[in-house]
Chimera marker file (.cmm) of the C-alpha trace (Angstrom):
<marker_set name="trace">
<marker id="1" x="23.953" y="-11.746" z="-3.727" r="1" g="1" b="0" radius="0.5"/>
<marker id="2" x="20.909" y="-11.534" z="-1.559" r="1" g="1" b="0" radius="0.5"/>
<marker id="3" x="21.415" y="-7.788" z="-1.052" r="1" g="1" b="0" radius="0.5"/>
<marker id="4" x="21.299" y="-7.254" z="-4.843" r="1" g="1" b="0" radius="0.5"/>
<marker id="5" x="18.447" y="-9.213" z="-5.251" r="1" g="1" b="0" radius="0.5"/>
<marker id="6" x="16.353" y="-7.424" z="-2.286" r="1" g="1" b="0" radius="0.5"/>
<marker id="7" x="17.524" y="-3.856" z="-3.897" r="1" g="1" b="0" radius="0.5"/>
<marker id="8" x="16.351" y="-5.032" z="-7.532" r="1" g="1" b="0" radius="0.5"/>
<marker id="9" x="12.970" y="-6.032" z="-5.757" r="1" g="1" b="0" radius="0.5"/>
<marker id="10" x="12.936" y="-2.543" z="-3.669" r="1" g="1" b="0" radius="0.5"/>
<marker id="11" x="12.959" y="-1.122" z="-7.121" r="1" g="1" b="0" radius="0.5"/>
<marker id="12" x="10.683" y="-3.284" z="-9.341" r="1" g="1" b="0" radius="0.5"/>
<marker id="13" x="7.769" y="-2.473" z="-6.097" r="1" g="1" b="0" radius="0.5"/>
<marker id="14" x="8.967" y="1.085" z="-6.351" r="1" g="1" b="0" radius="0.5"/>
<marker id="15" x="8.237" y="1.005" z="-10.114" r="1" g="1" b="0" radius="0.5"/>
<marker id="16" x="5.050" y="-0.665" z="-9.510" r="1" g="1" b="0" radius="0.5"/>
<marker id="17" x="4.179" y="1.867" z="-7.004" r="1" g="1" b="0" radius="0.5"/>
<marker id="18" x="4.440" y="4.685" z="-9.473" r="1" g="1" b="0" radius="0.5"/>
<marker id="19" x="2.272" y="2.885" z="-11.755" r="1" g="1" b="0" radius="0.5"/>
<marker id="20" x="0.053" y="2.327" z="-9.001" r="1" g="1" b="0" radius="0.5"/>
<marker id="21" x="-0.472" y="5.871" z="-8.407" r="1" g="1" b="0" radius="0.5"/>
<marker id="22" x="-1.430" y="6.761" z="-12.188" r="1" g="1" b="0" radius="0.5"/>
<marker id="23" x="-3.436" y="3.951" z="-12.671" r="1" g="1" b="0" radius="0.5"/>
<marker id="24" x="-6.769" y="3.520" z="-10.586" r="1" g="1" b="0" radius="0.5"/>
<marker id="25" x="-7.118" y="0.001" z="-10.449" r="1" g="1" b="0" radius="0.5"/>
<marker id="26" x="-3.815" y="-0.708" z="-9.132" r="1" g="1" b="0" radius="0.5"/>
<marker id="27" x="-2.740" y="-0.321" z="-5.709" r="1" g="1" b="0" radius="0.5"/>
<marker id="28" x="0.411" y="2.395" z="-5.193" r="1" g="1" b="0" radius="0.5"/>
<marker id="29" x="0.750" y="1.711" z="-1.197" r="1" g="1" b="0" radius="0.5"/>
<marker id="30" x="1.223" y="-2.061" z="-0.952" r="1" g="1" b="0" radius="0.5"/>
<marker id="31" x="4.230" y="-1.831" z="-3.832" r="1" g="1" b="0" radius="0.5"/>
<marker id="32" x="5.861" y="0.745" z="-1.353" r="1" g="1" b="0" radius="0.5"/>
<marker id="33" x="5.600" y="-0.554" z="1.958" r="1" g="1" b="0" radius="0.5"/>
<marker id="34" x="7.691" y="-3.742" z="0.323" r="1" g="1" b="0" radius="0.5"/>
<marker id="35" x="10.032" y="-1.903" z="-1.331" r="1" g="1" b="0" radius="0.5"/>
<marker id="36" x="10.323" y="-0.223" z="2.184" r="1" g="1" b="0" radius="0.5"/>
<marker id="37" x="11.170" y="-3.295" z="3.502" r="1" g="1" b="0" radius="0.5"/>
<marker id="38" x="13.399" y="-4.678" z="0.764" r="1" g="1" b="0" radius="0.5"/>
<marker id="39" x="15.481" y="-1.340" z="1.048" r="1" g="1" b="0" radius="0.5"/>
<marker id="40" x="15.593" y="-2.359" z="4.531" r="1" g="1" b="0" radius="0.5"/>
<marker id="41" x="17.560" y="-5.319" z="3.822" r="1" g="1" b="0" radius="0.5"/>
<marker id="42" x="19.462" y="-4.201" z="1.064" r="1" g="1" b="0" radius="0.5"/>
<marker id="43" x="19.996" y="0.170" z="0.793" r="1" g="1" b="0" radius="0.5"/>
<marker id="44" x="19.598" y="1.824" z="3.990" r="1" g="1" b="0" radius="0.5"/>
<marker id="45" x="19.878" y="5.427" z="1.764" r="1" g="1" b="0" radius="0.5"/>
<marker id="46" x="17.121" y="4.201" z="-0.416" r="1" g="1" b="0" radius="0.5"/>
<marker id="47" x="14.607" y="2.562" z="2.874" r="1" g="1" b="0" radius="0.5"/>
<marker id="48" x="15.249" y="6.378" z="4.203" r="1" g="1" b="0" radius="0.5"/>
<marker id="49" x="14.324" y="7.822" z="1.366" r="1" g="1" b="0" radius="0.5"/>
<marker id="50" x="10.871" y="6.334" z="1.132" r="1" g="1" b="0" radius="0.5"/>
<marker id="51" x="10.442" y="6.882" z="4.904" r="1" g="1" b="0" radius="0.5"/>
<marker id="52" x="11.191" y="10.271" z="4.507" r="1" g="1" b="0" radius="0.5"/>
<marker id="53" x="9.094" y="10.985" z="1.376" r="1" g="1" b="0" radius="0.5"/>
<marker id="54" x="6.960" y="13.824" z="1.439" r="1" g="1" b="0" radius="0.5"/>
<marker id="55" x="3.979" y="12.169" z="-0.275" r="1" g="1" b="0" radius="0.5"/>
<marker id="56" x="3.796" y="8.364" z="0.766" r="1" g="1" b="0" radius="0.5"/>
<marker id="57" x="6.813" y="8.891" z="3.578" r="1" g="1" b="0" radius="0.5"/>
<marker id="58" x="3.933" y="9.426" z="6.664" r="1" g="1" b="0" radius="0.5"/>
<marker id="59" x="1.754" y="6.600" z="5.344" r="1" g="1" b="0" radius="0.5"/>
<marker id="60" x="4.984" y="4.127" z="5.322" r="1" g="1" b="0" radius="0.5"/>
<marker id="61" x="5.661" y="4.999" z="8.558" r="1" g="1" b="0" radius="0.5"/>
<marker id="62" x="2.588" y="4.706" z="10.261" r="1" g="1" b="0" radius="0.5"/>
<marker id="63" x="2.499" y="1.023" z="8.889" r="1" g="1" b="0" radius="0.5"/>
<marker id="64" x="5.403" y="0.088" z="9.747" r="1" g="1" b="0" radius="0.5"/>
<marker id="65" x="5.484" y="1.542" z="13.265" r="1" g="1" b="0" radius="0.5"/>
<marker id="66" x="1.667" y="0.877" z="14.096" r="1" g="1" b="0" radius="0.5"/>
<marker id="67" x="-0.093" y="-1.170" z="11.396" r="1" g="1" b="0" radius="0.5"/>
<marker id="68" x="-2.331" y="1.334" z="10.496" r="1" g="1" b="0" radius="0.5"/>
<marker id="69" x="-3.972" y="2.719" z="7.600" r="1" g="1" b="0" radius="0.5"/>
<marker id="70" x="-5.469" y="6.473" z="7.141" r="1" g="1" b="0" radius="0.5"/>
<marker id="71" x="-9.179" y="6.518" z="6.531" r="1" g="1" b="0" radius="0.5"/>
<marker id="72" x="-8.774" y="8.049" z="3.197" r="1" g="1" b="0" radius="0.5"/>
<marker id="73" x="-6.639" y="4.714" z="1.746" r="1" g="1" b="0" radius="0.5"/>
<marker id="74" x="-9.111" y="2.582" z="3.559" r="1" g="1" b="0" radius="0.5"/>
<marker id="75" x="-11.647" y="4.596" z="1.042" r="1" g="1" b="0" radius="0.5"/>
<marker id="76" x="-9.872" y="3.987" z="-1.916" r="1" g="1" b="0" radius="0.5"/>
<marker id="77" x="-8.879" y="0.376" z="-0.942" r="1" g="1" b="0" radius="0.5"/>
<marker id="78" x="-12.264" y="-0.310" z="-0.685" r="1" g="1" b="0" radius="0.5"/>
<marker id="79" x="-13.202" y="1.130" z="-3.817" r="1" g="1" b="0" radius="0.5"/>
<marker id="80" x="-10.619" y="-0.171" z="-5.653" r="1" g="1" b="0" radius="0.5"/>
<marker id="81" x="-11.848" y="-3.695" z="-4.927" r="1" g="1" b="0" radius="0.5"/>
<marker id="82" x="-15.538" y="-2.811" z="-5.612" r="1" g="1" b="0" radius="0.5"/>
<marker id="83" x="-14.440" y="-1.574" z="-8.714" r="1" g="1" b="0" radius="0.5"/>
<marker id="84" x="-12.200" y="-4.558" z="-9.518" r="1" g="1" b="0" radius="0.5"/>
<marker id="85" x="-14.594" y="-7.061" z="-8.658" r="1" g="1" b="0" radius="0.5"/>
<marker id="86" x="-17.286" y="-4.942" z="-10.605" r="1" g="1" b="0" radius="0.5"/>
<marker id="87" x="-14.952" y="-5.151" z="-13.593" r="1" g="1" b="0" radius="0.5"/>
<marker id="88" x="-13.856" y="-8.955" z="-13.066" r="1" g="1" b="0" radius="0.5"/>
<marker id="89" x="-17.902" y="-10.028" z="-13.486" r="1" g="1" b="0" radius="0.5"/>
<marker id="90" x="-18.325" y="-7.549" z="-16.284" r="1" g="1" b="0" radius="0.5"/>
<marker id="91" x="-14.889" y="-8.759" z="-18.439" r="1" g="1" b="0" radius="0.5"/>
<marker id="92" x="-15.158" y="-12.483" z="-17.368" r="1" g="1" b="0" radius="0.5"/>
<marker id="93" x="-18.220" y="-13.505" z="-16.971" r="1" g="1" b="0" radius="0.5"/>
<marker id="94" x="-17.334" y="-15.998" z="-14.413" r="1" g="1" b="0" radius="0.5"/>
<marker id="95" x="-19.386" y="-19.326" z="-13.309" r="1" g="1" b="0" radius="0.5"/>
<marker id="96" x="-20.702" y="-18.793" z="-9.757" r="1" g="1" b="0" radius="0.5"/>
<marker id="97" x="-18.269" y="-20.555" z="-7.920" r="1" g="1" b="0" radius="0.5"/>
<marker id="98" x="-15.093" y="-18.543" z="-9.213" r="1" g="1" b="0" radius="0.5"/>
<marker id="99" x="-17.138" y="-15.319" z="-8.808" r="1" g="1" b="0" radius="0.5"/>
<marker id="100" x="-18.048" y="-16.774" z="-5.095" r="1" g="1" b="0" radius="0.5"/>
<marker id="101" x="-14.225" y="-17.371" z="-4.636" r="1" g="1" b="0" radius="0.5"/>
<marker id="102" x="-12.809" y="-14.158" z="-5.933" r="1" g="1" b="0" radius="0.5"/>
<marker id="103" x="-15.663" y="-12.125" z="-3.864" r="1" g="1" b="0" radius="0.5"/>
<marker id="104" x="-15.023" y="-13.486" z="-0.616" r="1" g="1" b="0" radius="0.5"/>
<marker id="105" x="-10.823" y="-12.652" z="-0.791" r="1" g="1" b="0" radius="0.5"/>
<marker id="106" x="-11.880" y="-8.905" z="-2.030" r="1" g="1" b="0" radius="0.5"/>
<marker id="107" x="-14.588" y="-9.366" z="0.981" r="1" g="1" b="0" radius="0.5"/>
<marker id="108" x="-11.772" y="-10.816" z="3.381" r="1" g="1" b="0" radius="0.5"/>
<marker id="109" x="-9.113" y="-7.773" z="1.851" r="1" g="1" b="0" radius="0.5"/>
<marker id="110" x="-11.599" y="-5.478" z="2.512" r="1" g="1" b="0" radius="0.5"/>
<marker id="111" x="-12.189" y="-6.225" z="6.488" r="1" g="1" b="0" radius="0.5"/>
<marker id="112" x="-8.546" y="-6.887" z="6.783" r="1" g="1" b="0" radius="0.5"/>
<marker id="113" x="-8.341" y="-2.850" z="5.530" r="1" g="1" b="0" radius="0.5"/>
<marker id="114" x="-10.824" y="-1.636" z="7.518" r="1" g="1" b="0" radius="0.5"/>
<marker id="115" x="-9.652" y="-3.724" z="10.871" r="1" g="1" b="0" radius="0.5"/>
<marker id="116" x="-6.781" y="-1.950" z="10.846" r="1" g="1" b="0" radius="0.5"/>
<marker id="117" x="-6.029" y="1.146" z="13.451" r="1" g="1" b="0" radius="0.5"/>
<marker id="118" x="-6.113" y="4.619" z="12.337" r="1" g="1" b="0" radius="0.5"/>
<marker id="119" x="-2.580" y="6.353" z="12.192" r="1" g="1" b="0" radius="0.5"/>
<marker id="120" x="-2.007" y="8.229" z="15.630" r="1" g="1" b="0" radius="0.5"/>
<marker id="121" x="-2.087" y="12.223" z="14.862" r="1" g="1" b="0" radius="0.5"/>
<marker id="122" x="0.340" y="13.977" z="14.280" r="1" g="1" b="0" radius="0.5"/>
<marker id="123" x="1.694" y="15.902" z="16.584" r="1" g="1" b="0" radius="0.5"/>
<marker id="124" x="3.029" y="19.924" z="14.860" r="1" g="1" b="0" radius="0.5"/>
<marker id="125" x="6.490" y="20.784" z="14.687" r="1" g="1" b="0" radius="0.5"/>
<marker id="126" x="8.261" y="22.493" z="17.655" r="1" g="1" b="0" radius="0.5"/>
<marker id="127" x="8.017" y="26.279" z="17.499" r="1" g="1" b="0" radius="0.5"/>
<marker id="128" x="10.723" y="28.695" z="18.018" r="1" g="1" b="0" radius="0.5"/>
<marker id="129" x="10.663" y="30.780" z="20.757" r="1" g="1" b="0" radius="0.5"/>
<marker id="130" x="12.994" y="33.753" z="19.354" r="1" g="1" b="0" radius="0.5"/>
<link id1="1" id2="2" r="1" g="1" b="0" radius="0.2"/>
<link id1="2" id2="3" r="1" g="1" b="0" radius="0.2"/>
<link id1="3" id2="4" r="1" g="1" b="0" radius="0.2"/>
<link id1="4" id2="5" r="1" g="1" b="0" radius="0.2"/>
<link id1="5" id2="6" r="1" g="1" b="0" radius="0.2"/>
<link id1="6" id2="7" r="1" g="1" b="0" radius="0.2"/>
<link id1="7" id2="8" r="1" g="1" b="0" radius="0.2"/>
<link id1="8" id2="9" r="1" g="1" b="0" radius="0.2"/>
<link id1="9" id2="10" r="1" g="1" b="0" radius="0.2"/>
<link id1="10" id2="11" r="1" g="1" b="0" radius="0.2"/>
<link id1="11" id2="12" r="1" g="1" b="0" radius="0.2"/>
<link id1="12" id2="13" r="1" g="1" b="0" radius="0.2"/>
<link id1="13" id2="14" r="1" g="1" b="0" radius="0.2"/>
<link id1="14" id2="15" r="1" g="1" b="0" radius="0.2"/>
<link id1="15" id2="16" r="1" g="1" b="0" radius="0.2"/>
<link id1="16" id2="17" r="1" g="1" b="0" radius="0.2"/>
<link id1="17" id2="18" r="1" g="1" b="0" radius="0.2"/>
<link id1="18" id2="19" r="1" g="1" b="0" radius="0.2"/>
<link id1="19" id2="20" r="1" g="1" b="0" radius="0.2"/>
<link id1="20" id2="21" r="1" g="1" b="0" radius="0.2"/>
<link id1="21" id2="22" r="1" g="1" b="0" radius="0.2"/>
<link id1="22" id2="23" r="1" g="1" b="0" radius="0.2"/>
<link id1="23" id2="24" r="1" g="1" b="0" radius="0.2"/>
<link id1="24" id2="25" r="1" g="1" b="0" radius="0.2"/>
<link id1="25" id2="26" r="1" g="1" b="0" radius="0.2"/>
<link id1="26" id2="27" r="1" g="1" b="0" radius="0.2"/>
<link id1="27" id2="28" r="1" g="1" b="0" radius="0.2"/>
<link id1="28" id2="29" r="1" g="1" b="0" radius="0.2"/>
<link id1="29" id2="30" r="1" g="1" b="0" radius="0.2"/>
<link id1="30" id2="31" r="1" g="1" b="0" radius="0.2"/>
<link id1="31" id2="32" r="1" g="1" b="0" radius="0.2"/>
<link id1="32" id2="33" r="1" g="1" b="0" radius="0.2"/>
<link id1="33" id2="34" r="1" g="1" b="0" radius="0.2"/>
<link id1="34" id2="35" r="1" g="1" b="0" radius="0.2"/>
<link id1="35" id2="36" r="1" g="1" b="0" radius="0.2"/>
<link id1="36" id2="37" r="1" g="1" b="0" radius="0.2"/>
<link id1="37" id2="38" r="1" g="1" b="0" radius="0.2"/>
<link id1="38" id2="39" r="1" g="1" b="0" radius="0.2"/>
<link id1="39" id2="40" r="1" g="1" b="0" radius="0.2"/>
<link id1="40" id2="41" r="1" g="1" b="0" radius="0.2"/>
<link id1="41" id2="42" r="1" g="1" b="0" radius="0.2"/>
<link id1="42" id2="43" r="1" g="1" b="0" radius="0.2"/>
<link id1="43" id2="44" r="1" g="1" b="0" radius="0.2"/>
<link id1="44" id2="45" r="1" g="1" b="0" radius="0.2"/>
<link id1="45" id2="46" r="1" g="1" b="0" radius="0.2"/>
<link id1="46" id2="47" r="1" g="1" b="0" radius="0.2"/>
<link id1="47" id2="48" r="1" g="1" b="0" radius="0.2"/>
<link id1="48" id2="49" r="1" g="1" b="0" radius="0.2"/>
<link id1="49" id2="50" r="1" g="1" b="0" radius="0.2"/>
<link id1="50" id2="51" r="1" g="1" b="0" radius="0.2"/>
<link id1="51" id2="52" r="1" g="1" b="0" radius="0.2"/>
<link id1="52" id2="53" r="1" g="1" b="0" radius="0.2"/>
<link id1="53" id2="54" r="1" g="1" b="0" radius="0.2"/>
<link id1="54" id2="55" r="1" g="1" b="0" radius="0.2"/>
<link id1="55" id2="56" r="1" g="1" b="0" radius="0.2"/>
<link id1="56" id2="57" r="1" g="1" b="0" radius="0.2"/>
<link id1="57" id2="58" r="1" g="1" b="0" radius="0.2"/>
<link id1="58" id2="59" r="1" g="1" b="0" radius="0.2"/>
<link id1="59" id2="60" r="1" g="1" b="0" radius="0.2"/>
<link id1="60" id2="61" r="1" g="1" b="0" radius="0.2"/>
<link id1="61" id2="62" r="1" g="1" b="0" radius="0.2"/>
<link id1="62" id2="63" r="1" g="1" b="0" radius="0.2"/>
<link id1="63" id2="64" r="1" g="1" b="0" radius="0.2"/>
<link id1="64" id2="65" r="1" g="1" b="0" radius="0.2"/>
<link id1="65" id2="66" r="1" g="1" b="0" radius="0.2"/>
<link id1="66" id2="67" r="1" g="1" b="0" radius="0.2"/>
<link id1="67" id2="68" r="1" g="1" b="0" radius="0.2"/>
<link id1="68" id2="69" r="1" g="1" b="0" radius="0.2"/>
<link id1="69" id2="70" r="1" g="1" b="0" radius="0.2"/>
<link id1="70" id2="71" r="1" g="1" b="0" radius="0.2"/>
<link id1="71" id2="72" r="1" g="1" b="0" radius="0.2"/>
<link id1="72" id2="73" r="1" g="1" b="0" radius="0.2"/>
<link id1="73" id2="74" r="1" g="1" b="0" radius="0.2"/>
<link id1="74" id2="75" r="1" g="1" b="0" radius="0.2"/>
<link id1="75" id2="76" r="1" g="1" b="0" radius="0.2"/>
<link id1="76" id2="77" r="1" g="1" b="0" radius="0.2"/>
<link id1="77" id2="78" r="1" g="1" b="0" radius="0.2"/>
<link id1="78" id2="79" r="1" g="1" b="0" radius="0.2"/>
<link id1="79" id2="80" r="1" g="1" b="0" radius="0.2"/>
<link id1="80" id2="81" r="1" g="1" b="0" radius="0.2"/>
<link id1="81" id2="82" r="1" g="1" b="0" radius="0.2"/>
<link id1="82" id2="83" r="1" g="1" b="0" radius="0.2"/>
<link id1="83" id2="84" r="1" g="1" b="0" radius="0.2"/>
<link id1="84" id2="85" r="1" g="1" b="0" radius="0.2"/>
<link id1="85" id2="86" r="1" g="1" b="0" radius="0.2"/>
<link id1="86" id2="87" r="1" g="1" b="0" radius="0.2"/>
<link id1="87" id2="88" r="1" g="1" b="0" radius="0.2"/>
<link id1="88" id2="89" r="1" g="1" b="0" radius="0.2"/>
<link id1="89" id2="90" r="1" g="1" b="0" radius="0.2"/>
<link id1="90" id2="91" r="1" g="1" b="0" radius="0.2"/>
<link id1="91" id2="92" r="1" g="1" b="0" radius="0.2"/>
<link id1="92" id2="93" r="1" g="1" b="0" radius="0.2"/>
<link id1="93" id2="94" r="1" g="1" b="0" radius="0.2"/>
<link id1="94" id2="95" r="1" g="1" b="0" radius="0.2"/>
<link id1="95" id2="96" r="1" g="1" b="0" radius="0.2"/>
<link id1="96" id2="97" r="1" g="1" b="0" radius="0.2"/>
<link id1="97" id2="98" r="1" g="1" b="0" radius="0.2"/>
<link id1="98" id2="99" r="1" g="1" b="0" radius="0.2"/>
<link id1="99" id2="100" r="1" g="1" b="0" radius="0.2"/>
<link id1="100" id2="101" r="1" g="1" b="0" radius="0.2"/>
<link id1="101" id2="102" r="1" g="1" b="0" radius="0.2"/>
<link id1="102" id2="103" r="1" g="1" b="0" radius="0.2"/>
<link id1="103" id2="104" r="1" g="1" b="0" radius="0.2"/>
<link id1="104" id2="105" r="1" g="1" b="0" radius="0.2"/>
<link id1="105" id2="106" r="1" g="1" b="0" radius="0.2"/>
<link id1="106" id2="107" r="1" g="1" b="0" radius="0.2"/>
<link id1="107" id2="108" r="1" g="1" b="0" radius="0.2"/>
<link id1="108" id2="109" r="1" g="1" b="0" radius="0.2"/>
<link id1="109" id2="110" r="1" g="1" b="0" radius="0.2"/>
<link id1="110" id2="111" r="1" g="1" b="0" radius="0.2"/>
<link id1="111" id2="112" r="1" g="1" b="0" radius="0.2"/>
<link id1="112" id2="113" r="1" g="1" b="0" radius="0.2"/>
<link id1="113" id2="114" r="1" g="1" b="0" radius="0.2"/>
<link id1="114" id2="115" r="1" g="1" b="0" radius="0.2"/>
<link id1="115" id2="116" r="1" g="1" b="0" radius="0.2"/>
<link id1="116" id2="117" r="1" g="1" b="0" radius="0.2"/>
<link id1="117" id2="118" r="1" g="1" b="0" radius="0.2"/>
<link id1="118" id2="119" r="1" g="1" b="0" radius="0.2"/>
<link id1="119" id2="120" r="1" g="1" b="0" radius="0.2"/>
<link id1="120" id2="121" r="1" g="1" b="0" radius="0.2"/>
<link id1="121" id2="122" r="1" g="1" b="0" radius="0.2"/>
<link id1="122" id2="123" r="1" g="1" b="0" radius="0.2"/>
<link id1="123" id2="124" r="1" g="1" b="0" radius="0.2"/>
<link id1="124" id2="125" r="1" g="1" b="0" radius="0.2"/>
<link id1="125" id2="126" r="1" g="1" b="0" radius="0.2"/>
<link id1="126" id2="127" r="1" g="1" b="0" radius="0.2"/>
<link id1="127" id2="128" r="1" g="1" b="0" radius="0.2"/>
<link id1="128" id2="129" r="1" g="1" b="0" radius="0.2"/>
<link id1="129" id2="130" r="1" g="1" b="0" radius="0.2"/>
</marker_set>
């Protein structure tokens, strides 16, 4: 039971993930690295297959191996919850106190993001020598 459950989680995140990555305002990354880790408890094939991605493959590994973001999601994280927060004030028109709480968790978000290490480079494929 709890295998079928963490693989129907794996792919909800993976859906949300791919809505994520069309839609501006909502994060692609986060929905990925828990899907990573639902496969991981549920569909080896399908963890590997995320790991091994081509587009978000290097990014799930360097969080799960070394906590670290790239500078370019920092970036977008960061904009993303400028942006939200921007929209939030605009849409809601919230009373100070509910504007002061939902600033200081994008503020906390956003030096949690930027605390984290850079991914270690990447070191190029072996050459042939033929």
């Amino acid at each position: 039971m709890g295998r079928y459950l963490y693989f129907s989680l794996g792919c909800l995140f993976v859906a949300l993930g791919i809505i994520g990555a069309m839609l501006p305002v909502m994060p692609t990354t986060i929905f990925l690295i828990l899907a990573a880790g639902c496969f991981a408890r549920s569909s080896p094939a399908w963890e590997r297959w995320l790991l091994e991605h081509p587009r978000f493959g290097h990014t799930l590994r360097s969080w799960r191996e070394e906590g670290a973001i790239p500078r370019r999601a920092k970036f977008l994280a960061c904009v993303g919850m400028t942006v939200g927060l921007l929209l939030f004030y605009i849409g809601t028109h919230p009373g100070p106190l509910l504007l002061a709480t939902v600033a200081s968790v994008m503020i906390a978000s956003g030096i949690y993001v930027l605390s984290r290490p850079l991914p270690a480079p990447r070191s190029p494929p072996p050459q042939s020598n033929d």
